[in-house]
N, C-alpha and C positions, 0 to 999 in steps of 0.2 A: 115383717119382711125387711131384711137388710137389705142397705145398698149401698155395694161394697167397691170402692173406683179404685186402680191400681192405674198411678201414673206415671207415666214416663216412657221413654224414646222407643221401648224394646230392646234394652240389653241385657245383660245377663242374670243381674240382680235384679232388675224388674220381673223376668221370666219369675224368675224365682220366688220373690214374693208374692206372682200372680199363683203359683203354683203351692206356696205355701197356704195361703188365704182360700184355696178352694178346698186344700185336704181339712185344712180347720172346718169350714161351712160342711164339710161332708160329714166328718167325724160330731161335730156337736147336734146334729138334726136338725138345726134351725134353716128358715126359709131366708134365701136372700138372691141376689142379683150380684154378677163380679162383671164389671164394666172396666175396661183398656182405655186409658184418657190416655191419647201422645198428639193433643194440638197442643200449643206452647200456650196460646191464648186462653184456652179452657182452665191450662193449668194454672195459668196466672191468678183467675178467677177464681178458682179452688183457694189462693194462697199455700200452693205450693212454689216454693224458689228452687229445691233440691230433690232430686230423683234417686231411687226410687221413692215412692213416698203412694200410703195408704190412705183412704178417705173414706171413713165409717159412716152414715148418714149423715154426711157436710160436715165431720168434722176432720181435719188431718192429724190422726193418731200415728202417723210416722212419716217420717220424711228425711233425704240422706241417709238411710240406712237401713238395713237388713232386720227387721224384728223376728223376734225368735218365735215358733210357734205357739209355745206356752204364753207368749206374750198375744198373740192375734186370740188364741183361744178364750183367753180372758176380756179381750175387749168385744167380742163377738159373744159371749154370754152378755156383760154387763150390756150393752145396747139391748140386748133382746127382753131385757126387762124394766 
C-alpha cells in the first residue's frame, strides 16, 4: 500500500499534481492512500521547503515543481516493489 502526500496550500499546481498522482494510482493498479498535507508545520516535517511537492512513503520525490506523469508512474511502480 502506498502512501502518497500531495503538499502544499491548494493552488493550481498542487491540484494538479494531486490530480496527476491519482490518475497514475488508477492507471498502474496498485493499492495506495493520496493525502492533502497544507499545515506549513507538517510540511516542515516532511522536509518539504517548496510546493507543490510529492511525498512517496516519507520520502520527497518532488518538490518546486510539476512532475510529469511518466515520471509519478515510475516512482509509483518502483516503491511498489
Amino acid at each position: 500500500m502506498l502512501e502518497i502526500k500531495i503538499v502544499g496550500m491548494g493552488c493550481s499546481k498542487c491540484q494538479k499534481l494531486e490530480q496527476t498522482a491519482r490518475e497514475s494510482l488508477e492507471g498502474s493498479g496498485l493499492q495506495g492512500n493520496v493525502i492533502k498535507v497544507m499545515d506549513p508545520v507538517v510540511m516542515a516535517g516532511l522536509g518539504v521547503t517548496q510546493t507543490p511537492a510529492l511525498v512517496l512513503n516519507g520520502a520527497v520525490k518532488s518538490s518546486g515543481r510539476l512532475p510529469t506523469r511518466a515520471q509519478v508512474d515510475t516512482w509509483f511502480r518502483e516503491a511498489a516493489t
